[in-house]
C-alpha positions as CSV (number, residue, x, y, z in Angstrom):
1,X,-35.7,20.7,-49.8
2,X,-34.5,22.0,-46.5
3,X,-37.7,20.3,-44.7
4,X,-36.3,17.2,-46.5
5,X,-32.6,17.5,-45.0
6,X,-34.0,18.1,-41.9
7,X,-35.6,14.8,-41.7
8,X,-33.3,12.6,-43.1
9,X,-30.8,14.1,-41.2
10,X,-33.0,13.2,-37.8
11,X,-33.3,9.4,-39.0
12,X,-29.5,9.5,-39.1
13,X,-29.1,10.8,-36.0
14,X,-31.7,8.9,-34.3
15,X,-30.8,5.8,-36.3
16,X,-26.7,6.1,-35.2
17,X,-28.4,6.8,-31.3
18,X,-30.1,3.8,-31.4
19,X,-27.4,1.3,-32.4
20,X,-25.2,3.2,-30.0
21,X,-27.3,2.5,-27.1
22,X,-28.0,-1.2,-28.4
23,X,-24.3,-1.5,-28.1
24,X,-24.4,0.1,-24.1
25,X,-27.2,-2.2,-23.3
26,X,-25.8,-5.5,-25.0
27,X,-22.1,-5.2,-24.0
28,X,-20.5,-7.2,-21.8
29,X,-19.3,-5.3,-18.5
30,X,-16.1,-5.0,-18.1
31,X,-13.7,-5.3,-15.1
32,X,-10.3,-3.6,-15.3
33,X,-7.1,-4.4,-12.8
34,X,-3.6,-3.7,-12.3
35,X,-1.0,-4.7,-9.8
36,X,2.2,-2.7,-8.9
37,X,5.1,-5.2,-8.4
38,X,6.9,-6.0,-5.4
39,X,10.2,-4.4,-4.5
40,X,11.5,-7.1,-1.6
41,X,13.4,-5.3,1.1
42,X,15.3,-7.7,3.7
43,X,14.0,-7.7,7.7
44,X,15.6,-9.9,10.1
45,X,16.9,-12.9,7.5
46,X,13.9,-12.6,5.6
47,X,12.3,-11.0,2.4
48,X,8.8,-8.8,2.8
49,X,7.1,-7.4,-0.9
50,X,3.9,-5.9,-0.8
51,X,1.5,-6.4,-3.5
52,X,-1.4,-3.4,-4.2
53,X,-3.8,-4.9,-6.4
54,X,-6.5,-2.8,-8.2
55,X,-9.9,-3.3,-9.3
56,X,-12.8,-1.1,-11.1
57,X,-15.9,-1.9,-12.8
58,X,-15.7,0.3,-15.6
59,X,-18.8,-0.4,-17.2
60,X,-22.9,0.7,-16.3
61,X,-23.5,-3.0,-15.1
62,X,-23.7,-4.7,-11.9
63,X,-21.7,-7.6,-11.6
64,X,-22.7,-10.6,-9.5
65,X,-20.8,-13.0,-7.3
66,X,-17.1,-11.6,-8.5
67,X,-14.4,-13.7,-6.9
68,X,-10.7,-12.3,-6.6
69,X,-7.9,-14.9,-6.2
70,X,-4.5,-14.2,-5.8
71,X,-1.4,-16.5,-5.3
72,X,2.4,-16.0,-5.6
73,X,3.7,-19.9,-5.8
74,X,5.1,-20.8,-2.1
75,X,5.5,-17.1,-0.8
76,X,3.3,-16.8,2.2
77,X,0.3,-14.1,1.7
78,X,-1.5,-11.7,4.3
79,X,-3.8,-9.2,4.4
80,X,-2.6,-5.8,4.7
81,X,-5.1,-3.7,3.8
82,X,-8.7,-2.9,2.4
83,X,-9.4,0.0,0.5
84,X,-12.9,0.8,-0.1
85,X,-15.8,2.9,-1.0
86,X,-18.4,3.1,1.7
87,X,-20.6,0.3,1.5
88,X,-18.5,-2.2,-0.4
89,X,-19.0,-5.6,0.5
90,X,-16.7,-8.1,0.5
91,X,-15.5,-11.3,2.3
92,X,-11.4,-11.8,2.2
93,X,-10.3,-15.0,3.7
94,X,-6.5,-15.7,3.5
95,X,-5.2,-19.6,3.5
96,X,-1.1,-18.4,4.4
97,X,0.0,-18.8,0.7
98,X,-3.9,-18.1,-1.0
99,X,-6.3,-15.3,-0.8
100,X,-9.8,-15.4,-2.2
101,X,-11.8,-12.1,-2.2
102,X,-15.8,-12.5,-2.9
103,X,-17.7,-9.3,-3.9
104,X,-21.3,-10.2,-4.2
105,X,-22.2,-7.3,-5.8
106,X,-19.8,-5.1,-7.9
107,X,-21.3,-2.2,-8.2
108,X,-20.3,0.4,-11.8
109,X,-17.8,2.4,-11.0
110,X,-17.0,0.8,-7.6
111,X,-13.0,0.2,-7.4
112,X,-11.3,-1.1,-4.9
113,X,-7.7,-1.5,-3.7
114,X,-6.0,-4.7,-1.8
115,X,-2.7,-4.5,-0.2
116,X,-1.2,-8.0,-0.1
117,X,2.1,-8.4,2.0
118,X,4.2,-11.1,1.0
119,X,6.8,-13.0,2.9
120,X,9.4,-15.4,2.3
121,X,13.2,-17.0,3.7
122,X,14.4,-17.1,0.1
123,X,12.7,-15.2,-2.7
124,X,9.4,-13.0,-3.6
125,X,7.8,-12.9,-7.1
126,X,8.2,-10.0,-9.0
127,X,3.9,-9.7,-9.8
128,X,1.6,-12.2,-7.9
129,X,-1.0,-14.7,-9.9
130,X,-4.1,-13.0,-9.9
131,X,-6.9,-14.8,-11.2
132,X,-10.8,-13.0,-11.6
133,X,-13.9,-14.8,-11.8
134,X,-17.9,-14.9,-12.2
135,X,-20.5,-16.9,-13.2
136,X,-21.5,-13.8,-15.1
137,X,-19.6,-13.4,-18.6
138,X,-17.8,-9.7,-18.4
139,X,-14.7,-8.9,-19.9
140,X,-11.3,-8.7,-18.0
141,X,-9.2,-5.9,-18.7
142,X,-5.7,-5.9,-17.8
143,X,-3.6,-2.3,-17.2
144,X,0.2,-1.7,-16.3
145,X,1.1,-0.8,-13.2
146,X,1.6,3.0,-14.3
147,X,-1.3,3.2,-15.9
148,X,-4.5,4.7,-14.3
149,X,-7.1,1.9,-15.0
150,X,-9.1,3.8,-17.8
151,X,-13.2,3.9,-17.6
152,X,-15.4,4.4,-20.6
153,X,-16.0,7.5,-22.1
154,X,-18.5,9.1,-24.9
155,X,-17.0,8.3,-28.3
156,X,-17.5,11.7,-29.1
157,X,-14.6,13.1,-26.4
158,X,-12.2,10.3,-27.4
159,X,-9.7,12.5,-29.8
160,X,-8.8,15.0,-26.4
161,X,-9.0,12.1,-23.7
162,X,-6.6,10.2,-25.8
163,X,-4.4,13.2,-26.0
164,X,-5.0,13.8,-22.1
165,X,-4.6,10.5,-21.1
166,X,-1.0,9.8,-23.2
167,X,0.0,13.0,-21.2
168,X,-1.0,11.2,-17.7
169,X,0.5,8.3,-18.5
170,X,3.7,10.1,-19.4
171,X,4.1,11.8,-16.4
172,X,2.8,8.5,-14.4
173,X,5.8,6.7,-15.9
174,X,8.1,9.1,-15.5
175,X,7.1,9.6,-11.8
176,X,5.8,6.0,-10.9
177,X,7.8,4.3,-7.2
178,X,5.9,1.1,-6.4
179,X,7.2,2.2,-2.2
180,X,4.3,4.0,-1.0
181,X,5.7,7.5,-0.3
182,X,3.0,9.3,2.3
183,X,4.3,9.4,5.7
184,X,0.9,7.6,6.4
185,X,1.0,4.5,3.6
186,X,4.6,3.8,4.7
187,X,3.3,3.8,8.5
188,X,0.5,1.3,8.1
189,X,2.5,-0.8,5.3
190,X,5.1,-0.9,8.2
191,X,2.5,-1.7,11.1
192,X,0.4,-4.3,8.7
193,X,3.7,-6.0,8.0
194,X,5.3,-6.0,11.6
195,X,1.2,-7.7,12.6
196,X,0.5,-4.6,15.1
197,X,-2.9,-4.2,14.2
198,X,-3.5,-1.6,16.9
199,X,-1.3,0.4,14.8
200,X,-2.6,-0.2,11.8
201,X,-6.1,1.4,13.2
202,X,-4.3,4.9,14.8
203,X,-2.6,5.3,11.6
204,X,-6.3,4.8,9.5
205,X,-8.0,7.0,11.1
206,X,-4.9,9.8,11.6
207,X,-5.2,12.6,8.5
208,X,-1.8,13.7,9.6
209,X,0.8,11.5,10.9
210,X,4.7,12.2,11.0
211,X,7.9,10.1,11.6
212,X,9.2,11.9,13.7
213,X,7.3,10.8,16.8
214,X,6.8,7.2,15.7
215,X,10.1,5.8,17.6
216,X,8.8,7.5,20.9
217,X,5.3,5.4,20.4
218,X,6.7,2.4,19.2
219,X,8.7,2.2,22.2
220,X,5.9,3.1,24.8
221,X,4.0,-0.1,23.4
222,X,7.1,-2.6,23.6
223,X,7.8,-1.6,26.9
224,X,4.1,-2.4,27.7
225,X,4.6,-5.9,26.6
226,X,5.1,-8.9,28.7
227,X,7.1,-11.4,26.1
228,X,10.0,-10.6,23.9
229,X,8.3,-12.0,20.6
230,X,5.6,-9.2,20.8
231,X,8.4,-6.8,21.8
232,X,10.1,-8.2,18.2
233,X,7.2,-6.3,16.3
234,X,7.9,-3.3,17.1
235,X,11.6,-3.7,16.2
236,X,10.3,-4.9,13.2
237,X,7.9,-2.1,12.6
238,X,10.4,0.7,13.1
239,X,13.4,-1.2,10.6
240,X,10.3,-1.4,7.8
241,X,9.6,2.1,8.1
242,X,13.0,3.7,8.4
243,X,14.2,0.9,5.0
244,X,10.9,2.2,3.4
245,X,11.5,5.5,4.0
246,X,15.0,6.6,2.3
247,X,14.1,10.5,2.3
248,X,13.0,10.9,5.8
249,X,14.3,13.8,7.9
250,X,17.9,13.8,9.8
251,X,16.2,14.3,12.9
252,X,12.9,11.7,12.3
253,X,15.3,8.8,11.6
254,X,17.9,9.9,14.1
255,X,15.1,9.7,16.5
256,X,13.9,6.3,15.1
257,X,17.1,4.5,15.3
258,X,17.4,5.9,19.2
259,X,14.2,4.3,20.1
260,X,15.0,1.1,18.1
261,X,18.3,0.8,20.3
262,X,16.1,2.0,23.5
263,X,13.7,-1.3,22.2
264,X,16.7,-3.4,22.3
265,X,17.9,-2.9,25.4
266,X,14.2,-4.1,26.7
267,X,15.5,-7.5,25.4
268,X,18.8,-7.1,26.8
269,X,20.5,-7.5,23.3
270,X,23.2,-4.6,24.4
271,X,25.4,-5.0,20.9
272,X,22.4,-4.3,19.0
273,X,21.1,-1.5,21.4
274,X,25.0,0.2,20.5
275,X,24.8,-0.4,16.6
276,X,21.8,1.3,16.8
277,X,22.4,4.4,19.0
278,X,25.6,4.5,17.4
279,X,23.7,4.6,13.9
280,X,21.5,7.4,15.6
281,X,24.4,9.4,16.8
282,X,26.0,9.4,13.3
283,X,22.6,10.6,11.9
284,X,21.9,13.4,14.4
285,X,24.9,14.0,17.0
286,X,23.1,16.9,18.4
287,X,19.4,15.8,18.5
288,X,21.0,12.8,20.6
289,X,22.3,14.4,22.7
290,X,19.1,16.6,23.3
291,X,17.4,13.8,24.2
292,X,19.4,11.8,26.4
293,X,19.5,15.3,29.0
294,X,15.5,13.9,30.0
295,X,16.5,9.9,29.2
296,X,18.3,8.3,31.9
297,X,18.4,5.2,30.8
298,X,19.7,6.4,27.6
299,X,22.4,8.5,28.9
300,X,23.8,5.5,31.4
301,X,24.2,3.4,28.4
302,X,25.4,5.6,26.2
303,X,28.3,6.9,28.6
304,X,28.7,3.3,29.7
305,X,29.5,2.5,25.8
306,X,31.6,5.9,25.8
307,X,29.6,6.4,22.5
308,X,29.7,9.9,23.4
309,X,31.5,12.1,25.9
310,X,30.1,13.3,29.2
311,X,28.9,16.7,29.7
């Protein structure tokens, strides 16, 4: 009797192991996304979001000739970013309101993130259209922006990832900020935005970076520049990152807002130059007037304004 349950209990088994890998081999693969929404922040009269769209092949297939395209109406689109495992192909063209993204080969389990910066006089969509495509039938899976994009698992573990996974979420929810809080994202958000790709490339290949000293540089590039308009970027890139950076440190944006006004006066727009080291003043009194004891051209203009009293 036992030798009898034995092997009815294998053809079960074997039987149930079959279909089950009938279904892995005859399932459509499947592409999951998600994209965390734009929160517009206003730069020099206009609006600048940034889009970070998501995307993971969750299943055991190869998918061939995958195109990405993403669109927000009018707003004008660029590239701000590519991130990637090593040897992930792609081609990403950008047509100022339009970007297409072919991936001729999407490997399983590849996943790869694209940083879309939007900008626009008036108004910036909440979530961009995002429209994926192959001449190969998968099927598109959409996640929320708090949700990690979820990969198959055995059937078997279901019951405790489904437990695990409501606890993630949870927590994701609770903690999610679209506004990319490393030092590091906020820096090359703030450099792909202000188009200073030089920057962008320090800050990639920097493990640790630090706001602090980011005024100082900014403003040893603008003064290397020979026309006001490329001078602008780095005004722009230091107003991004201080408005993207609410938490920074007394001293780090004190310094910031000192070498914004310093950037100013390269342009000869003195009102702005006294907002600004007025604004840095207020934020740090005593770290001003650190600095100004080795800044001449600082100090002059600062005692000139009688923003602060001479020692």
């Amino acid at each position: 009797m036992g030798i009898v349950f034995t092997a009815i209990a294998t053809l079960i088994v074997t039987v149930i192991a079959g279909l089950v890998l009938d279904y892995w081999k005859n399932s459509k693969p499947k592409v999951a996304y998600k994209v965390r929404d734009a929160l517009p922040i206003d730069i020099d009269d206009k609006k600048i979001g940034a889009y970070l769209i998501s995307v993971v092949n969750t299943s055991k297939k190869t998918i061939k000739d995958l195109s990405i395209f993403i669109e927000a109406g009018t707003v004008s689109l660029k590239n701000g970013g590519v991130s990637c495992p090593q040897g992930f192909v792609y081609d990403l063209k950008v047509d100022e309101n339009k970007i297409k993204i072919d991936v001729p080969f999407f490997k399983e389990n590849e996943e790869a993130s694209f940083t879309v910066i939007a900008e626009s006089p008036y108004y910036i969509p909440k979530q961009p259209n995002v429209a994926i495509r192959s001449p190969q039938q998968f099927k598109l899976i959409e996640s929320s922006a708090s949700d990690k994009i979820k990969r198959p698992l055995s059937f078997w573990l279901m019951p405790m990832v489904t437990s695990l996974t409501a606890t993630a979420v949870a927590i994701s929810v609770l903690s999610f900020d679209f506004i990319p809080r490393s030092q590091k994202d906020v820096l090359m958000f703030s450099a792909s935005s202000a188009e200073l790709p030089e920057l962008v490339k320090i800050y990639a290949v920097s493990d640790d970076v630090k706001y602090y000293n980011q005024g100082d540089l900014a403003f040893s590039m603008a003064k290397q520049c020979k026309d006001n308009v490329s001078i602008m970027k780095y005004i722009t890139f230091l107003k991004t990152t201080i408005a993207l950076a609410p938490r920074m440190a007394s001293g780090s944006k004190s310094n910031n807002l000192y070498n914004l006004a310093k950037i100013y006066l390269l342009i000869h727009e003195e009102d702005l130059a006294k907002k600004y080291f007025q604004d840095s003043i207020e934020e740090s009194k005593r770290h001003v007037i650190d600095l100004i004891k080795y800044d001449s051209m600082a100090r002059k203009f600062i005692y000139n304004e009688t923003l602060l009293p001479k020692e």
